[in-house]
C-alpha positions in Angstrom: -5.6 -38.8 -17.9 -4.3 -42.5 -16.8 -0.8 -41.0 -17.9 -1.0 -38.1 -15.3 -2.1 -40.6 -12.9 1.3 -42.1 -12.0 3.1 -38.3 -11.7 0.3 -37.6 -9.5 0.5 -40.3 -7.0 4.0 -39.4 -7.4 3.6 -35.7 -6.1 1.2 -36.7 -3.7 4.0 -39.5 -1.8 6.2 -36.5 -1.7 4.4 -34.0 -0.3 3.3 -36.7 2.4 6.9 -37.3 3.3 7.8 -33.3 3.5 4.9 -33.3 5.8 6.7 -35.7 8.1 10.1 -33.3 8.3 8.5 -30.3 8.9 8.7 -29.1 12.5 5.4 -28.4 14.2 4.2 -24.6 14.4 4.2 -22.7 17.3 1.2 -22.7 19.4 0.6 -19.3 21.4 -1.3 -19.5 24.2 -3.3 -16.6 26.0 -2.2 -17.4 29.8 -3.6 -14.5 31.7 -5.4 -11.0 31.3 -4.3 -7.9 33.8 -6.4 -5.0 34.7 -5.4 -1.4 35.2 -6.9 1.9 36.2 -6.4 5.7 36.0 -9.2 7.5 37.6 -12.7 6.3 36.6 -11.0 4.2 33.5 -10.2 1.2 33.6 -8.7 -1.3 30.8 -8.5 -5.1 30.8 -6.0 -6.6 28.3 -3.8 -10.1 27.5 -0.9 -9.7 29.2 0.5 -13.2 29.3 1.0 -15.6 26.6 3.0 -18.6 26.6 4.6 -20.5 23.2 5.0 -24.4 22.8 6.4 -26.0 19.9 8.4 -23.4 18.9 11.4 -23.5 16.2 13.9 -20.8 16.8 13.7 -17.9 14.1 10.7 -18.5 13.0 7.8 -15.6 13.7 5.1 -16.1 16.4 1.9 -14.1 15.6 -0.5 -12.4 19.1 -3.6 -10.7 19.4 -3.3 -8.8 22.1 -7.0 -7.5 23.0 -8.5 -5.1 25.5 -11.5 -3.8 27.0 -12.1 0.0 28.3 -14.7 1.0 30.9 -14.8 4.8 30.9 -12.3 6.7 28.2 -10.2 4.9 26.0 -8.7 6.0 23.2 -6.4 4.1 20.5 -3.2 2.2 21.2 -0.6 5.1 20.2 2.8 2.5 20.2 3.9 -0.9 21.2 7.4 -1.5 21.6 10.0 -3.6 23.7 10.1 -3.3 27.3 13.1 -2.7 29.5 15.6 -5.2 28.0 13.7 -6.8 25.8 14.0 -10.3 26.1 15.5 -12.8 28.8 17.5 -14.1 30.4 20.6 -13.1 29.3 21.6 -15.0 26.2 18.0 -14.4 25.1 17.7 -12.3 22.0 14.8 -11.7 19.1 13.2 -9.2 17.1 9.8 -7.1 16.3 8.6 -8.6 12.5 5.8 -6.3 12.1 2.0 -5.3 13.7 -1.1 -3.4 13.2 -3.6 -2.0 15.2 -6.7 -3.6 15.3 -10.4 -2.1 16.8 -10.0 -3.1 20.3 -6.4 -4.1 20.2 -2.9 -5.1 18.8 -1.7 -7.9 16.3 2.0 -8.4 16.7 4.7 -10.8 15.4 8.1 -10.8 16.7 10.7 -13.9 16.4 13.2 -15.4 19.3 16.4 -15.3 17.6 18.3 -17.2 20.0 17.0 -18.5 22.8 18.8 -19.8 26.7 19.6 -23.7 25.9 19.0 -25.3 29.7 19.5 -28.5 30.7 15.5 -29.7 29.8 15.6 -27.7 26.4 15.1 -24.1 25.9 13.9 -20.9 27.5 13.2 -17.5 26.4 11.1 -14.4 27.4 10.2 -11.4 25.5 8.7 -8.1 27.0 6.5 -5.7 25.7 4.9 -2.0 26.1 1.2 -1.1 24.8 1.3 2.4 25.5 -3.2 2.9 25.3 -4.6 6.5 25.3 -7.1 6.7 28.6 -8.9 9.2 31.0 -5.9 10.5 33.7 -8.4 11.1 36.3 -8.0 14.8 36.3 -10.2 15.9 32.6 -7.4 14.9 30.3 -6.1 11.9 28.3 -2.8 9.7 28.9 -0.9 7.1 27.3 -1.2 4.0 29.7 1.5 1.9 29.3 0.4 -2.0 29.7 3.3 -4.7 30.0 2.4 -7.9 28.2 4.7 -10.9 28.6 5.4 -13.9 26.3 7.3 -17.2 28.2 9.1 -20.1 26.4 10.1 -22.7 28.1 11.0 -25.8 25.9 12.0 -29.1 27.1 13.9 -31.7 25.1 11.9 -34.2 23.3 
Protein backbone atom coordinates (compact mmCIF):
# COMPACT_ATOMS: atom_id res chain seq x y z
CA UNK A 1 0.00 0.00 0.00
CA UNK A 2 2.65 2.92 1.05
CA UNK A 3 4.25 1.96 -2.44
CA UNK A 4 0.98 2.90 -4.36
CA UNK A 5 0.78 5.78 -2.29
CA UNK A 6 3.31 8.03 -4.18
CA UNK A 7 1.78 6.97 -7.92
CA UNK A 8 -1.36 7.97 -6.44
CA UNK A 9 -0.74 11.30 -5.26
CA UNK A 10 0.96 11.30 -8.51
CA UNK A 11 -2.28 10.74 -10.65
CA UNK A 12 -4.27 12.71 -8.45
CA UNK A 13 -1.77 16.24 -9.17
CA UNK A 14 -2.42 15.43 -12.72
CA UNK A 15 -5.73 15.11 -13.02
CA UNK A 16 -5.95 18.41 -10.82
CA UNK A 17 -3.93 20.28 -13.41
CA UNK A 18 -6.03 18.80 -16.62
CA UNK A 19 -8.87 20.13 -14.62
CA UNK A 20 -7.44 23.64 -14.93
CA UNK A 21 -7.04 23.40 -19.04
CA UNK A 22 -10.22 22.21 -19.75
CA UNK A 23 -12.62 24.85 -21.02
CA UNK A 24 -15.87 25.27 -19.17
CA UNK A 25 -19.15 23.50 -20.54
CA UNK A 26 -21.74 25.08 -22.05
CA UNK A 27 -24.52 26.28 -19.99
CA UNK A 28 -28.05 26.33 -21.88
CA UNK A 29 -30.42 28.39 -20.61
CA UNK A 30 -34.36 28.28 -21.13
CA UNK A 31 -34.96 32.11 -21.97
CA UNK A 32 -38.65 32.16 -22.85
CA UNK A 33 -41.83 29.81 -23.53
CA UNK A 34 -44.37 30.82 -26.59
CA UNK A 35 -47.88 29.84 -26.87
CA UNK A 36 -49.92 28.77 -29.90
CA UNK A 37 -53.41 27.90 -30.87
CA UNK A 38 -55.48 26.09 -33.53
CA UNK A 39 -59.07 26.03 -32.67
CA UNK A 40 -59.87 24.96 -29.06
CA UNK A 41 -55.99 23.66 -28.68
CA UNK A 42 -53.57 25.23 -27.54
CA UNK A 43 -49.72 24.28 -26.78
CA UNK A 44 -47.17 26.10 -24.66
CA UNK A 45 -43.52 25.09 -25.34
CA UNK A 46 -39.62 26.50 -24.84
CA UNK A 47 -38.92 28.44 -27.60
CA UNK A 48 -35.94 30.37 -26.58
CA UNK A 49 -32.72 29.22 -25.15
CA UNK A 50 -29.60 31.00 -24.82
CA UNK A 51 -25.84 29.24 -24.48
CA UNK A 52 -22.87 30.80 -22.38
CA UNK A 53 -19.60 29.31 -22.10
CA UNK A 54 -19.64 27.66 -25.17
CA UNK A 55 -16.48 26.05 -27.11
CA UNK A 56 -17.06 25.86 -30.82
CA UNK A 57 -17.75 22.15 -32.03
CA UNK A 58 -18.59 20.84 -29.19
CA UNK A 59 -22.53 19.55 -28.77
CA UNK A 60 -25.06 21.46 -26.74
CA UNK A 61 -27.87 19.17 -25.32
CA UNK A 62 -32.03 20.94 -24.96
CA UNK A 63 -35.12 19.79 -23.58
CA UNK A 64 -37.50 21.26 -25.33
CA UNK A 65 -40.96 20.70 -23.38
CA UNK A 66 -44.59 21.42 -24.01
CA UNK A 67 -47.97 21.54 -22.62
CA UNK A 68 -51.36 20.83 -24.59
CA UNK A 69 -54.80 22.01 -23.55
CA UNK A 70 -57.35 20.29 -25.77
CA UNK A 71 -55.79 17.66 -28.56
CA UNK A 72 -52.36 16.98 -28.82
CA UNK A 73 -50.79 14.37 -30.26
CA UNK A 74 -46.86 13.43 -30.56
CA UNK A 75 -44.14 15.48 -31.99
CA UNK A 76 -43.99 13.88 -35.70
CA UNK A 77 -40.33 15.84 -36.69
CA UNK A 78 -37.93 18.51 -35.69
CA UNK A 79 -35.70 19.79 -38.08
CA UNK A 80 -33.79 23.15 -39.07
CA UNK A 81 -35.74 26.10 -39.86
CA UNK A 82 -35.42 28.42 -42.87
CA UNK A 83 -31.61 28.79 -43.03
CA UNK A 84 -30.60 27.17 -40.33
CA UNK A 85 -28.26 29.10 -38.46
CA UNK A 86 -27.11 32.96 -38.43
CA UNK A 87 -25.88 35.27 -39.48
CA UNK A 88 -24.20 34.59 -42.37
CA UNK A 89 -20.85 32.92 -41.55
CA UNK A 90 -22.84 31.02 -38.96
CA UNK A 91 -22.80 27.28 -39.58
CA UNK A 92 -23.49 23.88 -37.32
CA UNK A 93 -25.12 20.72 -37.32
CA UNK A 94 -28.09 18.29 -35.79
CA UNK A 95 -25.96 15.52 -33.51
CA UNK A 96 -28.93 13.40 -32.67
CA UNK A 97 -32.53 13.57 -30.47
CA UNK A 98 -35.40 11.66 -29.21
CA UNK A 99 -38.73 12.19 -28.36
CA UNK A 100 -39.61 12.36 -24.95
CA UNK A 101 -43.41 12.22 -23.19
CA UNK A 102 -44.19 15.77 -23.33
CA UNK A 103 -41.43 16.89 -25.57
CA UNK A 104 -38.06 16.91 -27.52
CA UNK A 105 -34.26 16.22 -26.38
CA UNK A 106 -32.03 17.59 -29.05
CA UNK A 107 -28.27 18.13 -29.48
CA UNK A 108 -26.87 19.98 -32.25
CA UNK A 109 -23.20 21.69 -32.42
CA UNK A 110 -22.20 25.37 -33.82
CA UNK A 111 -19.54 24.62 -36.18
CA UNK A 112 -18.36 27.93 -36.86
CA UNK A 113 -19.63 30.68 -35.38
CA UNK A 114 -19.64 34.98 -36.53
CA UNK A 115 -16.31 36.28 -34.62
CA UNK A 116 -17.38 40.11 -33.64
CA UNK A 117 -15.54 42.52 -32.22
CA UNK A 118 -16.67 41.54 -28.32
CA UNK A 119 -16.28 37.67 -29.18
CA UNK A 120 -18.66 35.48 -30.92
CA UNK A 121 -22.20 35.15 -32.06
CA UNK A 122 -24.28 32.55 -33.44
CA UNK A 123 -28.00 31.56 -33.82
CA UNK A 124 -29.52 28.27 -34.76
CA UNK A 125 -33.32 27.73 -35.76
CA UNK A 126 -35.49 25.11 -35.34
CA UNK A 127 -39.03 23.41 -36.34
CA UNK A 128 -41.18 21.13 -33.92
CA UNK A 129 -43.73 20.15 -36.21
CA UNK A 130 -46.61 18.78 -32.97
CA UNK A 131 -49.71 16.86 -34.10
CA UNK A 132 -52.94 19.06 -32.72
CA UNK A 133 -56.79 19.57 -33.09
CA UNK A 134 -57.18 22.00 -36.63
CA UNK A 135 -60.23 23.41 -35.34
CA UNK A 136 -62.47 21.85 -37.90
CA UNK A 137 -62.68 17.70 -36.33
CA UNK A 138 -59.22 16.75 -37.69
CA UNK A 139 -55.55 16.65 -36.58
CA UNK A 140 -52.41 18.85 -37.89
CA UNK A 141 -48.89 19.09 -37.56
CA UNK A 142 -48.26 22.50 -35.78
CA UNK A 143 -45.13 23.69 -36.59
CA UNK A 144 -43.39 25.64 -33.38
CA UNK A 145 -40.11 27.73 -34.03
CA UNK A 146 -37.70 27.35 -31.16
CA UNK A 147 -34.64 29.62 -31.17
CA UNK A 148 -31.11 29.15 -29.58
CA UNK A 149 -28.77 32.68 -29.30
CA UNK A 150 -24.99 32.80 -28.65
CA UNK A 151 -23.55 35.63 -28.09
CA UNK A 152 -19.89 35.38 -26.62
CA UNK A 153 -17.82 38.11 -25.53
CA UNK A 154 -14.00 38.03 -25.18
CA UNK A 155 -12.70 37.18 -21.87
Amino acid sequence: MMQRKPLLLAILVVAVMAGGVVPASAQLMREGTCTLGEGVTAVTYDCSFNVKNYVTGTPVSLAINYSCTGTCGPVMSFGLRDSGFTPAGVSGHLAGGRRSVSGLELTFVFDTLKKTGAGATGNAHFVMNLMMNDGVGGITAMPLPIDVHLNESKK
